[in-house]
N, C-alpha and C positions, 0 to 999 in steps of 0.2 A: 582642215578644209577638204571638200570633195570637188573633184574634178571641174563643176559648174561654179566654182568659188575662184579655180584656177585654171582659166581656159587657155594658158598658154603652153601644158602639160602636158610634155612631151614633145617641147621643139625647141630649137636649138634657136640660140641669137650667139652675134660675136661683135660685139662692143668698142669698136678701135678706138682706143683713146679714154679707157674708163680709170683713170687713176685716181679721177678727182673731179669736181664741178657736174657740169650736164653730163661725160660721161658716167662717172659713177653713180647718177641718181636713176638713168636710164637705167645703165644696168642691175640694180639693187629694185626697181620697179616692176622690169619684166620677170625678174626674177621672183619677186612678190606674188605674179601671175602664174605663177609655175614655170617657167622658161628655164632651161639648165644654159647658163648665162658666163662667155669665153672673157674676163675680162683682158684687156691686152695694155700694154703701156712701156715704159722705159725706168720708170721709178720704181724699185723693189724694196725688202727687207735690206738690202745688202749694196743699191746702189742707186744715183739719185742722177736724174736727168738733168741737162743743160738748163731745164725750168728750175732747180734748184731749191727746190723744195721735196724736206722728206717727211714732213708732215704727212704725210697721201700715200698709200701705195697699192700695188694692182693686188697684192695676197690681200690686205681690207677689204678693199672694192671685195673681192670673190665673198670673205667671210660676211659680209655685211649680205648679199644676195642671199647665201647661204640662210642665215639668221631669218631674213623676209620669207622665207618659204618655198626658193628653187633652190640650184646649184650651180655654184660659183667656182668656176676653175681661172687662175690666174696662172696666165701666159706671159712671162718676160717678153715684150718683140720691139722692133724698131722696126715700125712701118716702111720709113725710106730704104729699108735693107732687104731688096724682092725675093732673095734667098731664105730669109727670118718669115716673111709670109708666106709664101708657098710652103713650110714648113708648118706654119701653125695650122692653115686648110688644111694640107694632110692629115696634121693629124685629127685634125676635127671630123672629116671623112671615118678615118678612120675609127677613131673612140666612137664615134654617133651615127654615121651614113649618112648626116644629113644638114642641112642649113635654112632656116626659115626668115632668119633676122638677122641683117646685117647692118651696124649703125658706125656712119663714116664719124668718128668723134675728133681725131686727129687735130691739133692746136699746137700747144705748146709752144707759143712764140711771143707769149706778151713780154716777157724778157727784152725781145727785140722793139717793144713798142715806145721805149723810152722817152723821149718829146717829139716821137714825129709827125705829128701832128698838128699842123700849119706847117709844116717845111715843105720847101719845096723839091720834087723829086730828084733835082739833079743834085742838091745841099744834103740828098739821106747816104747816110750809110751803102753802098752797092751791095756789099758780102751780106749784110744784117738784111735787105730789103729782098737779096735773091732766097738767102736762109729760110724769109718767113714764108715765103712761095712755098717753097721744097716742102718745109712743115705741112703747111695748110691747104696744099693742093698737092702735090704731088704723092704724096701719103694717104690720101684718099683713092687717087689714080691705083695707084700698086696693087692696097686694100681689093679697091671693086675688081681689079684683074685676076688677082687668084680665087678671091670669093664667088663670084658671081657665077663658074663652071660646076661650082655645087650647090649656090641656092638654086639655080634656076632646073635643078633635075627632076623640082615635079613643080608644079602651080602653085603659086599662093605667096610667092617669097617675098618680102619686103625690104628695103632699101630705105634706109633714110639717112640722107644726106646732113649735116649738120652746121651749123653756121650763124651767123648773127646778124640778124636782119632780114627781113622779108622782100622778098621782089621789091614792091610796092617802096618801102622806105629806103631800099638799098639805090632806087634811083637818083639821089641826092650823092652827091660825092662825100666820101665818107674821112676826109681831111687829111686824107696819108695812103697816098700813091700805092705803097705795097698793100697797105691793110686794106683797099679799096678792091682790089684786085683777089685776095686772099677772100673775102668775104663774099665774094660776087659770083666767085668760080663756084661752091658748092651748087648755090641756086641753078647753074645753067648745066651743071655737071646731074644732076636729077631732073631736069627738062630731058636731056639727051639721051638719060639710061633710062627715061621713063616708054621713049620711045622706043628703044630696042629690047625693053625688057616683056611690054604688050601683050607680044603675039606670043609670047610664050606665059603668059598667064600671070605675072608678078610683076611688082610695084617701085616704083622710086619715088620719093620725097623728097625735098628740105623741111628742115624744120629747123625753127628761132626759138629759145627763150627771150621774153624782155630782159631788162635789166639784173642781171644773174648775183644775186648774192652769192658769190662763189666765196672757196676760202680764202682767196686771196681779195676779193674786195671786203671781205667781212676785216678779216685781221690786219691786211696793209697799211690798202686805201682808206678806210673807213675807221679802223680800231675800235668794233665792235664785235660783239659774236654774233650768235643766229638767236638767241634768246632777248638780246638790247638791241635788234638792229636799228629801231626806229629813232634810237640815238642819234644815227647819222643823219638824219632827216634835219636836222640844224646845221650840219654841215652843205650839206646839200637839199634844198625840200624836192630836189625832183624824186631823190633817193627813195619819195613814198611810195613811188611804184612799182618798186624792186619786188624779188620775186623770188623765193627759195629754189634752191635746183632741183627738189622734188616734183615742183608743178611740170619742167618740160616734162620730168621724168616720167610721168602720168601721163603725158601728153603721148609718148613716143610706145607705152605701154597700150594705149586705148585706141593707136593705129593699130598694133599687132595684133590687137583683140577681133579687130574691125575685119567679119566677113567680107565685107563691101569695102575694103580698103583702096580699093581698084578705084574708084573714083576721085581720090586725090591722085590718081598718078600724074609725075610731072611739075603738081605743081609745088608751087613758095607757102610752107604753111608756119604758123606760130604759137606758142602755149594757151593765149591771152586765146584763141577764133578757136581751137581745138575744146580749151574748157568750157567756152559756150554749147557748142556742137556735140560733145559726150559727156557734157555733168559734171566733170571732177571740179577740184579744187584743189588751192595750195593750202597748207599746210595749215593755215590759220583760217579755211574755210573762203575764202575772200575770190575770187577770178581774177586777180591783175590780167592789165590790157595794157601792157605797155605802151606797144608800135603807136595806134593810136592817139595816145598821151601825150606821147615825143611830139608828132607829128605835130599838135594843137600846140602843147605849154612851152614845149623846147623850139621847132623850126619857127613856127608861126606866133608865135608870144602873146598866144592869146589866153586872157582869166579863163583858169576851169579850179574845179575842185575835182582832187585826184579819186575823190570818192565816187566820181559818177564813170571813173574805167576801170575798179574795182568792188 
């Protein structure tokens, strides 16, 4: 491929949270575009995060980028540990001088999401409820702190916040106090950085996949792979709107493309309104529209046919 195949050639992204699911399709995407692409995570060849699964690890993610047609360097880091990231900046400074993409991925807490939902706040877990905080907001916090003093050193830099749900649907209470609170902070956490990041020329986002056939709903929840998924569609028929972790991946790849990326700044964006706006597709050709879906078939239980939001 030549340079106009791979417009994101010669800039650097850093991936927090790319072990597995939306992180590592983002990163394995941008990387696709040419992006030399930092994955980061807690899962390795050697040792396996509180999520608990060694299926995934941040060396894949890097080789799997690599294989798409950037470079992929995998960085052991634990985000909550401000010493571990100021550490990986550095040396990203250092090996490159520079920072264009930085994607808050950070999760790892659906371990903690066990039945809390319908429980009532004072009935959950405290230690589990404050954990998934720290995970899902505060690990982003850290991230943007040591990252942000070298994307923002020349114009253009991008931010995208990460999370599940869009403004617009996340104003429904999302049935579990911690998780409500976990998923709400990204969106207002890129309102605020979108603000301060402005006047100096670069960008903050959220961004939503719908319904993520990740590998943990493929093989847990579901006991399907990515090849049978429409299996689970009898289990569930909302399950038809599910969405491979390639399409965010696309999604978050065709902001960084985006000269004009400056005009999301700030706001709540999602795979489903991104694929309309720049063309792509998932992986079977199709545009899932999740949020919209939910919003009809799921809150308001009204007949659609999932074919008219894909």
């Amino acid at each position: 491929m030549n340079q106009q195949d791979k417009p994101l050639t010669g800039k650097i992204a850093l991936v927090a949270g790319a072990t597995r699911g939306a992180g590592r399709a983002m990163a394995v995407e941008l990387g696709a575009a040419g992006a030399t692409v930092y994955a980061t995570g807690r899962t390795t060849r050697t040792a396996v995060s509180e999520v608990g699964r060694a299926t995934e690890t941040i060396e894949e993610t890097a080789e799997l980028v690599t294989a798409a047609g950037g470079e992929g360097v995998a960085v052991p880091t634990d985000h909550l540990e401000p010493e571990q990231v100021e550490a990986l900046v550095d040396r990203i400074d250092r090996e490159r001088g520079r920072l264009d993409v930085l994607v808050n991925d950070v999760w790892g807490a659906d371990h903690l999401l066990d039945l809390s939902f319908g429980t009532k706040m004072w009935d959950l877990d405290l230690a589990g409820g404050l954990r998934m905080l720290r995970l899902g907001v505060e690990t982003h916090i850290i991230s943007s702190r040591y990252a942000l003093p070298l994307l923002t050193r020349r114009p253009g830099g991008l931010v995208i916040e990460v999370t599940d749900g869009t403004k617009e649907s996340n104003r429904r209470y999302r049935e579990s106090f911690y998780y409500d609170l976990a998923k709400n902070a990204p969106i207002r956490m890129a309102y605020a950085l979108g603000e301060e990041l402005r006047d100096l020329g670069c960008t903050a986002v959220s961004l939503t996949p719908g319904w993520l056939r990740s590998e943990a709903m493929l093989d847990t929840h579901f006991k399907v792979t990515e090849e049978n998924w429409r299996d689970g569609i009898k289990q569930d028929p909302h399950f038809a709107i599910s969405e491979s972790p390639t399409y965010v991946g696309r999604a978050a790849a065709a902001l960084a493309c985006d000269p004009d990326v400056a005009r999301w700044n700030g706001q709540s964006l999602s795979s489903g309104q991104l694929a309309r706006e720049y063309g792509f597709t998932d992986t079977d050709g199709s545009q899932p529209d999740a949020w919209p879906y939910i919003r009809d078939a799921v809150n308001e239980g009204k007949d659609v046919d999932v074919a008219d939001y894909r």
